[in-house]
C-alpha positions as CSV (number, residue, x, y, z in Angstrom):
1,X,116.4,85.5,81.3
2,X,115.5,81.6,81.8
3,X,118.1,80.4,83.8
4,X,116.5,83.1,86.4
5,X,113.1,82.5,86.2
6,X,111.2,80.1,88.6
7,X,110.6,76.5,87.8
8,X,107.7,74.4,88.3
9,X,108.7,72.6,91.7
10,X,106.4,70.3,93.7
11,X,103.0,69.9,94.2
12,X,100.1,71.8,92.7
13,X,99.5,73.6,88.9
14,X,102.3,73.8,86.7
15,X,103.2,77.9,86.0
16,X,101.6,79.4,82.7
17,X,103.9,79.7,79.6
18,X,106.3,82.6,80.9
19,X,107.2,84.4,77.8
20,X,103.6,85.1,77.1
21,X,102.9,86.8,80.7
22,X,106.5,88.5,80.4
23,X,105.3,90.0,77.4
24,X,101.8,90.8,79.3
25,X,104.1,92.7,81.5
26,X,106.6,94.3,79.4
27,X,103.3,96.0,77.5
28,X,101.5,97.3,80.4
29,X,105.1,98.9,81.2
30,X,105.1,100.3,78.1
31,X,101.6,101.2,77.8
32,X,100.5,102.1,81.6
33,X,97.2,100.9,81.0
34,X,95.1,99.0,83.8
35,X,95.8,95.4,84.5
36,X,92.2,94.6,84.1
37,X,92.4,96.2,80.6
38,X,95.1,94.1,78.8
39,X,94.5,92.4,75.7
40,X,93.3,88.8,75.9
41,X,96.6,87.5,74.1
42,X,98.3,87.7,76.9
43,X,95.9,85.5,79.0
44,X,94.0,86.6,82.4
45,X,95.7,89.3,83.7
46,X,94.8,88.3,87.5
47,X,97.7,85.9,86.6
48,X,100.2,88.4,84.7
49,X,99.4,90.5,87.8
50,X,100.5,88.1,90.3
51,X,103.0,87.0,88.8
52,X,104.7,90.5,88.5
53,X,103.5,91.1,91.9
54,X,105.3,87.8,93.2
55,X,108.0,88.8,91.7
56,X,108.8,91.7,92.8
57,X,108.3,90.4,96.4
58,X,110.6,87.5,96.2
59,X,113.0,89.6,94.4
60,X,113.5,88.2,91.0
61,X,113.8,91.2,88.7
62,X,116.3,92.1,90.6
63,X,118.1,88.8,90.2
64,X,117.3,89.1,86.6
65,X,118.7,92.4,86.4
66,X,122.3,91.2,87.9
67,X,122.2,88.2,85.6
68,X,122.1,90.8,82.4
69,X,124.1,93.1,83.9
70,X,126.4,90.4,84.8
71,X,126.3,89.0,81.7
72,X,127.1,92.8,79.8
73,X,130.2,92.4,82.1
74,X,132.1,89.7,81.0
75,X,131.5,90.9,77.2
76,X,133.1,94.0,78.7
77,X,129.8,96.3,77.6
78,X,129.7,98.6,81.1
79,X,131.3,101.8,80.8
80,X,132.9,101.4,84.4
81,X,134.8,104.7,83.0
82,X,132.4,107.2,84.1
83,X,129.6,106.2,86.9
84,X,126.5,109.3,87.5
85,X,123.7,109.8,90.1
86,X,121.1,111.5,89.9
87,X,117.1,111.5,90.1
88,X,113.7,111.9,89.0
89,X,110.1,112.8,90.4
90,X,107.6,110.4,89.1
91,X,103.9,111.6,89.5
92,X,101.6,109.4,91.8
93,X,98.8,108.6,90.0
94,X,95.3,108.9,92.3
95,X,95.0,104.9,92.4
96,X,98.4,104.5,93.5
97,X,97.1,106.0,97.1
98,X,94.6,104.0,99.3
99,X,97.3,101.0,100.6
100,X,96.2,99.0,103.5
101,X,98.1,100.2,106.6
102,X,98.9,96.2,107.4
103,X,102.6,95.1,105.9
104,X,102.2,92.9,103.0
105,X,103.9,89.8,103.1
106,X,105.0,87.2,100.1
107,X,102.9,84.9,98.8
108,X,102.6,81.6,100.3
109,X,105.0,82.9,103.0
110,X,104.9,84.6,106.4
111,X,107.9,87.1,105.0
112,X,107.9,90.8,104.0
113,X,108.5,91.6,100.3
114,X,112.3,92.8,100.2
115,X,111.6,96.0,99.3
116,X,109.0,96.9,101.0
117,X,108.5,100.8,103.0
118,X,106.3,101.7,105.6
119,X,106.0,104.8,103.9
120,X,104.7,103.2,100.3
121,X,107.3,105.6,98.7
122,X,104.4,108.3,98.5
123,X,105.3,111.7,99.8
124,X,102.6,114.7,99.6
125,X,103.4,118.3,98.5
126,X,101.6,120.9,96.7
127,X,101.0,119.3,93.4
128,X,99.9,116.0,94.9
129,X,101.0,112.8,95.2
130,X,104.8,111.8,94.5
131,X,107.7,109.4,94.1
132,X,111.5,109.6,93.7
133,X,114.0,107.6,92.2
134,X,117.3,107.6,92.9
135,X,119.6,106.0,90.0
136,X,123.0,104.8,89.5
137,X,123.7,105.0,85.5
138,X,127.1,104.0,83.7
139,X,128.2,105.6,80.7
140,X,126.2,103.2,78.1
141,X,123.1,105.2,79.4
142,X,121.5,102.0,81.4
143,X,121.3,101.8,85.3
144,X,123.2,99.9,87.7
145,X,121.5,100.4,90.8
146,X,118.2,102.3,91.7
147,X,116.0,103.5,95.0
148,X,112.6,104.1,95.9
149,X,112.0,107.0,98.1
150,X,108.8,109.7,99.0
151,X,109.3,112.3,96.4
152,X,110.3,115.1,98.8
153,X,113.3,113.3,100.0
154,X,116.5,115.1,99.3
155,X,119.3,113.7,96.9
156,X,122.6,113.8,99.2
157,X,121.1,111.4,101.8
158,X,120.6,108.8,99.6
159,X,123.8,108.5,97.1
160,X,125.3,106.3,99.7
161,X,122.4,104.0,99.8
162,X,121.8,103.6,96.4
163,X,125.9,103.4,95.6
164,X,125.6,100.5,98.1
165,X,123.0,98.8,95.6
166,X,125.6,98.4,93.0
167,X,127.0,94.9,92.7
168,X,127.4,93.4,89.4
169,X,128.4,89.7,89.5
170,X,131.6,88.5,88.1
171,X,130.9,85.3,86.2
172,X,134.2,84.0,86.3
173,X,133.8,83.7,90.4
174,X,134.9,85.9,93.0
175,X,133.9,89.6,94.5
176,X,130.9,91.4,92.4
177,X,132.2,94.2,91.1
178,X,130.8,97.7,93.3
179,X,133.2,100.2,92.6
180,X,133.3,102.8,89.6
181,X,136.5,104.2,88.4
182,X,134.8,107.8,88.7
183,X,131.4,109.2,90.0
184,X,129.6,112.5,88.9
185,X,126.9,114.4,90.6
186,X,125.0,117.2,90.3
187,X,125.3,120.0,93.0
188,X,122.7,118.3,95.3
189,X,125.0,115.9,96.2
190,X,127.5,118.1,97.6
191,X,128.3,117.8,101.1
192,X,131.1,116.4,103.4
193,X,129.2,113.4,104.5
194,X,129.6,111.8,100.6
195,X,132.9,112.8,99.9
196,X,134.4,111.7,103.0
197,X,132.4,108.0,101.8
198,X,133.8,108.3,98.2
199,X,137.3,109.2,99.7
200,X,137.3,105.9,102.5
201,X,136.4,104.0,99.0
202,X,138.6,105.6,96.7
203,X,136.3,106.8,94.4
204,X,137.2,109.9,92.0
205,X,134.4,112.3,91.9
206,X,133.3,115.2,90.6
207,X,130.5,117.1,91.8
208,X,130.9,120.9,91.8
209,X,130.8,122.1,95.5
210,X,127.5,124.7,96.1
211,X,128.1,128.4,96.5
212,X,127.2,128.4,100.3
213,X,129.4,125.5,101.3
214,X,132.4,127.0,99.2
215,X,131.4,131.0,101.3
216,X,131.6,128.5,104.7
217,X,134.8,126.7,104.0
218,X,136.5,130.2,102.8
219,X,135.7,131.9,105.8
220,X,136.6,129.3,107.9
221,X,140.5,129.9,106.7
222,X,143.0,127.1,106.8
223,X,140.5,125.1,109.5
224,X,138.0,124.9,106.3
225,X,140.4,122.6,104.9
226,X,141.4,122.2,101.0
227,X,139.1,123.3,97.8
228,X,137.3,120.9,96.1
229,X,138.5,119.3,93.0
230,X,136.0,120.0,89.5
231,X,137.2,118.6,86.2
232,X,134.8,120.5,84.2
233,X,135.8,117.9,81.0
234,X,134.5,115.2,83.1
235,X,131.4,117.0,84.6
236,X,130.3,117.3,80.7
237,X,129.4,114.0,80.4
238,X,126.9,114.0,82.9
239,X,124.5,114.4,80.5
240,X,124.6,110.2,80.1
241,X,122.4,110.1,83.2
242,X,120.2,112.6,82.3
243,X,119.7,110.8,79.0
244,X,119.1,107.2,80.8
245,X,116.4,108.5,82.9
246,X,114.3,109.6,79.5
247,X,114.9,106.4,77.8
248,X,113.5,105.0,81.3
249,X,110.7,107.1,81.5
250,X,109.2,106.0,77.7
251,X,108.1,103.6,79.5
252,X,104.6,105.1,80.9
253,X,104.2,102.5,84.2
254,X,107.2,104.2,85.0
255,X,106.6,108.0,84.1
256,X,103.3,107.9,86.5
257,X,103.3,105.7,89.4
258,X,100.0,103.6,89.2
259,X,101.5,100.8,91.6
260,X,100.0,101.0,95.2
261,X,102.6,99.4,96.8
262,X,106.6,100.1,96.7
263,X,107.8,96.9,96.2
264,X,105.6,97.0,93.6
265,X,106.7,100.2,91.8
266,X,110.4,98.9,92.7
267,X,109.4,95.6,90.3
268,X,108.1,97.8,87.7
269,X,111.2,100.1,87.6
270,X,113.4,97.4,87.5
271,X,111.6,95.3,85.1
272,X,112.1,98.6,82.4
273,X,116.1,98.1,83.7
274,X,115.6,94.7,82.3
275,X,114.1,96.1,79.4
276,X,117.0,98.6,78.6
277,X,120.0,96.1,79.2
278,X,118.4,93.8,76.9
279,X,118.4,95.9,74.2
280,X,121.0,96.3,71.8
């Protein structure tokens, strides 16, 4: 993770130690407590706090996460073999609500945080406060790609965007790699719009086609055009993704949203990416 971290550059105080407020940050992931309440070995937490919190503006988990992920590429570690989306409702918790209507902006600069939502990723439905994230998992159970959405937002509208999200690097040079050899989905993602995407991309899929669609295209005769194709073999592994998104969710800052900002609940999710490439 160095070579991806930011140096100390021009004028002004020198950055604190970064391994002890990555580990400041690594055990409010795991633990969910409040920033205010982590242990003094870490050092102030207004600092571990900002420094997340810049981070997650400027986008440097996410560069962090392409650097590991690129790095698992070249030692030939993804399982490019079979690629699943699916996703998860992640509670709000009550302080995650309350964010000023003005658009944040980066610190020190007159910018907007890259992934930052008018919306704050917070939708409303009967058991309160929500948000949903859409993931992009290979076969070694780890993600490749992920999005922040309001928790009642469907999941067929948003397998293109976050399929778009997947580019691993190629250290050797050229192209990032973007394209799995084979993509599974659950019935939610069934409808014309993705598999005319995964067909312009050449992408084998296999997402079982919903009862209503199949009644539609029968009675629509030859004009309905061919069935479907479902490898049920294939579809079994789809388990994998369901898997990742458990190992994801140990993590507690995850599990409940506590973030009142997106782009901050976008750095904390991708920060427990981090966290589940770089283990072994």
């Amino acid at each position: 993770m160095e070579p991806c971290l930011p140096k100390n550059v021009g004028r002004g105080g020198r950055w604190m130690n970064h391994r002890q407020v990555i580990n400041g940050i690594l055990f409010r992931l795991r633990t969910g407590i409040p920033w205010r309440d982590l242990p003094t070995r870490f050092g102030k937490w207004q600092t571990i706090y900002d420094r997340h919190r810049r981070w997650s503006a400027d986008g440097t988990w996410d560069q962090i996460l392409r650097a590991v992920q690129a790095d698992a590429h070249a030692e030939g570690r993804i399982d490019w073999s079979m690629v699943s989306v699916d996703s998860t409702v992640c509670r709000a918790h009550q302080h995650a609500a309350g964010a000023r209507k003005q658009a944040p902006r980066k610190p020190g600069k007159r910018t907007r945080p890259t992934q930052h939502r008018p919306d704050e990723a917070l939708g409303r439905s009967r058991g309160g406060l929500t948000t949903k994230i859409h993931l992009a998992g290979e076969g070694g159970l780890r993600p490749l790609a992920m999005l922040v959405t309001p928790g009642q937002w469907g999941d067929a509208p948003q397998m293109i965007a976050v399929l778009e999200r997947v580019r691993v690097p190629r250290p050797t040079g050229g192209r990032p790699r973007t394209r799995p050899d084979h993509l599974s989905g659950d019935k939610a993602y069934s409808s014309r719009r993705n598999r005319r995407y995964l067909r312009r991309r050449q992408i084998k899929h296999t997402i079982p086609e919903r009862r209503d669609q199949r009644a539609h295209r029968q009675r629509r005769g030859s004009n309905g055009g061919r069935p479907t194709g479902f490898d049920a073999a294939r579809y079994a592994r789809r388990n994998e993704v369901e898997r990742m998104i458990n190992r994801l969710k140990i993590y507690r800052a995850v599990a409940t949203r506590y973030d009142k900002r997106a782009y901050v609940f976008h750095g904390t999710v991708t920060a427990a990416a981090v966290r589940l490439w770089l283990r072994s």
